[in-house]
VEXTOR-837646 format. One record per residue (C-alpha): x, z, y. Coordinates in steps of 0.001 Angstrom, whole numbers, plus 500000, padded with zeros to 6 digits. Layout:
BEGIN
XZY;...
***
This chain:
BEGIN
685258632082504422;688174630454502935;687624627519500326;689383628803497688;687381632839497820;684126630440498234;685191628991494807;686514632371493508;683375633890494072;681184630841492914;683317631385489210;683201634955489347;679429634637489949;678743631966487578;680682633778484649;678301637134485878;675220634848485018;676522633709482018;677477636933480558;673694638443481735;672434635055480045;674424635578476610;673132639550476833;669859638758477136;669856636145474594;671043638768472364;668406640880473115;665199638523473012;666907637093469225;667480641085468080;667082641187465064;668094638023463697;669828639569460416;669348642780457870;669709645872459472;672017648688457845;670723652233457615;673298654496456777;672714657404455443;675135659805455255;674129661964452184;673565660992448613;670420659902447740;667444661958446609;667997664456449292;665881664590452822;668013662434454867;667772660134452544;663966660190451971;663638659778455605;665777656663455541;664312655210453002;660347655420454422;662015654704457859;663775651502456450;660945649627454764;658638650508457694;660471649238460242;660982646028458229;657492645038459088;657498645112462858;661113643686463155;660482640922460897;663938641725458987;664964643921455885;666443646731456687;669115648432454104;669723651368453338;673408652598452617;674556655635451813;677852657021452581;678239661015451400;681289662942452251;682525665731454747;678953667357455523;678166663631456950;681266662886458472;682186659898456360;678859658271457575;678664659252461319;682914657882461132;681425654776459957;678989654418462733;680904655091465492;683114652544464619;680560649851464150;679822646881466757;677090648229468783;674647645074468575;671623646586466818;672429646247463186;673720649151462142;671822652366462670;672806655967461505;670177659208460056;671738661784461695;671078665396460986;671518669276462530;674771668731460786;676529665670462120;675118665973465683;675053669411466201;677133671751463706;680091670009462768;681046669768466530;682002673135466064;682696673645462507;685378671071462150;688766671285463901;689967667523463626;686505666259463917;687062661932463238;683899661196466219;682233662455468857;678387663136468450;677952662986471982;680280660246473183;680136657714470139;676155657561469806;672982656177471432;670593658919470479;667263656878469482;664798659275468533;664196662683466706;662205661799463727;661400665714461944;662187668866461859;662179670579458392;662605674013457269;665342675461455004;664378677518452046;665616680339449833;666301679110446691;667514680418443651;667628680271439939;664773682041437915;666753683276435286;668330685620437986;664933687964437437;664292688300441290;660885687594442822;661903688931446791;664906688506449259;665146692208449206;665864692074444926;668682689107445453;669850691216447723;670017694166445895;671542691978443034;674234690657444952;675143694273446382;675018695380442711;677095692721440731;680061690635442793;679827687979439867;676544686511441518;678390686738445044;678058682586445176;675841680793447175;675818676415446420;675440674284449593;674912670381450137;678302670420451901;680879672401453812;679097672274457566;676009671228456483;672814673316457424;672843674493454177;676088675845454467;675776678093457662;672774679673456069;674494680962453350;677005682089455835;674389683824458145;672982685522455619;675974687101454257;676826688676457483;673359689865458187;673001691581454714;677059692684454586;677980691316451209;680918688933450974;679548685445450091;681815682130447859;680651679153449499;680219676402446795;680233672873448386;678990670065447016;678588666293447488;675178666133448485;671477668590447539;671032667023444430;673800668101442730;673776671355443993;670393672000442932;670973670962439552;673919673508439112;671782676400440958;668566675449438183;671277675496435126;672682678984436144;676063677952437287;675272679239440772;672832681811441496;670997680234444692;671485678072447766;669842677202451210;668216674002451350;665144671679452516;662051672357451060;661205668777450628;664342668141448407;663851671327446217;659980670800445612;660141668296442563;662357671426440671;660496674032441782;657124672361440294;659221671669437226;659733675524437135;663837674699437402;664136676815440807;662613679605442564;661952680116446113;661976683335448016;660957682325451575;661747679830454520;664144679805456730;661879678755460244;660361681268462545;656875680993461042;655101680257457867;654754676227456932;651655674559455868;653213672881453328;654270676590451752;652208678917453300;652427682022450731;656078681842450865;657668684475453838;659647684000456596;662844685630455947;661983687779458602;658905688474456781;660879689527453762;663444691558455422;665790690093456866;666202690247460539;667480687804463159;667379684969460432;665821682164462104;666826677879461474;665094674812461334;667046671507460274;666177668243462163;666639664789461149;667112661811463658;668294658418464342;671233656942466457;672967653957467251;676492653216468156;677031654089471522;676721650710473874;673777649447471695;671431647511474349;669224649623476147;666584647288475040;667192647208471357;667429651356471538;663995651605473372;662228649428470674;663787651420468050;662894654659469685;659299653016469982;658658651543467025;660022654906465020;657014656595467605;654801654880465539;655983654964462149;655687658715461801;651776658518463326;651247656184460377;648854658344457512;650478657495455007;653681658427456156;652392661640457714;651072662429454367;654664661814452620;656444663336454670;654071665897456113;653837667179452736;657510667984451941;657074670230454402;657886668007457933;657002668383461170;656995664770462496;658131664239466307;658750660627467351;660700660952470321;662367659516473613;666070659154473198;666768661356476257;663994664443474121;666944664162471161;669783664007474176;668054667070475456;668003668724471305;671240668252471422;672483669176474421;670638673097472961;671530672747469685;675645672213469723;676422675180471559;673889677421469714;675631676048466543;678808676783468240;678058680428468430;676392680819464861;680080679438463694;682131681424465826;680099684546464405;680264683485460760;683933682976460937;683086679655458705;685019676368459321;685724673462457605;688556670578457657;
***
């Protein structure tokens, strides 16, 4: 061997070890700094409540605040943008949904990031059923009398949503095919807000998470008519299926996760995805978010890979079918 490839590969391999060194430095000192949780709803709603129990939990065990910042817009879309973009070194982590990693794949034409390519899937956190909601000054107790009302007067032909492609969103959608009455989709910025405009009459119902509608339901603002999963929930069980009350082939569960940009250190994901494994087997937190209505999970990264991997093309089809689409 010549003198000069000797030396080449002495550098080459020197720089290698140096790199590896600087990586795993990295790693070992992870987290060094706060940690920013973006969520990308407005507060108050379920993606938010899960950040929010997720961030000061994990503050313990990683010896570092972590921060929660919201960032609404485009069914998630402004968030998940955000996220993609950011360096991939731990310190920014994303609550993704059913939405931004699995419907609005499909939903939106000039989507700004890839849920697949852009993302380190860390772990699936819940899933969470949808529920019929509506306001009780409509005078309907069942699915089958909104229905009948909407068939009867095309003023109440609006359904509210959290956002154009959220969950939410394709509900209303399904359910307008399935009962064949035209539907107005009514976006807005976020459940909150939608909620509030559904309780004061200025929309007649909406699809949404049972966790986020219970405070206004208790407060006698909003009625609901019956879940959107494929059984009853403990955390509702008199309230139907919508199978149960009628309505065939209406079956959806939303899901809320976490990611990372995609390149985040192996390492730093797996501790994540651990640590969040934990978090959820906590009481207390099994009794906050239990009761909302969740069913905790925990998982590997490559069990939300594998959700994913189902859930985009199923999501695919329930937009092709609906005709809906958004940006």
């Amino acid at each position: 061997m010549s003198h000069t490839r000797r030396h080449a590969l002495i550098t080459l391999g020197a720089a290698a070890a140096a790199l590896a060194g600087t990586l795993s430095w990295a790693q070992d000192t992870w987290p060094s700094k706060a940690i920013n949780y973006v969520v990308p709803f407005t507060p108050g709603g379920s993606t938010d409540v899960v950040g929010r129990v997720l961030a000061e939990k994990l503050a313990g065990p990683l010896g570092q605040p972590v921060v929660v910042d919201n960032k609404p817009g485009a069914a998630g879309a402004v968030g998940a943008s955000y996220v993609a973009k950011a360096k991939p070194d731990g310190y920014t982590l994303f609550g993704g949904t059913i939405s931004t990693h699995a419907i609005n794949a499909s939903l939106y034409k000039n989507l700004s990031y890839d849920p697949v390519k852009d993302f380190e899937p860390v772990s699936l956190v819940a899933f969470l059923p949808n529920v019929l909601i509506v306001d009780p000054a409509l005078g309907v107790n069942t699915v089958q009398e909104l229905v009948e009302l909407l068939k009867r007067d095309p003023n109440k032909r609006t359904f509210a949503s959290s956002g154009a492609g959220t969950s939410t969103h394709l509900a209303g959608e399904l359910f307008a095919g399935i009962i064949g009455v035209p539907l107005t989709h009514v976006p807005y910025k976020g459940t909150p807000p939608a909620m509030l405009d559904v309780s004061a009459g200025l929309v007649p119902f909406m699809f949404d998470q049972l966790t986020a509608a219970r405070p206004l339901v208790q407060a006698g603002k909003l009625k609901l008519l019956a879940v959107t999963t494929g059984k009853r929930v403990a955390a509702a069980p008199d309230l139907p299926t919508m199978k149960e009350a009628g309505i065939a082939d209406f079956e959806m569960s939303s899901w809320q996760a976490v990611y990372a940009p995609k390149n985040t250190p192996r390492p730093i994901v797996e501790r994540l995805s651990r640590e969040i494994a934990a978090i959820v087997k906590q009481a207390d937190v099994r009794s906050k978010l239990g009761d909302m209505g969740m069913e905790l999970v925990g998982s590997t990264p490559e069990q939300l890979a594998e959700l994913m991997a189902k859930e985009i093309p199923r999501w695919a089809e329930v937009v092709r079918k609906s005709g809906a689409s958004a940006g």
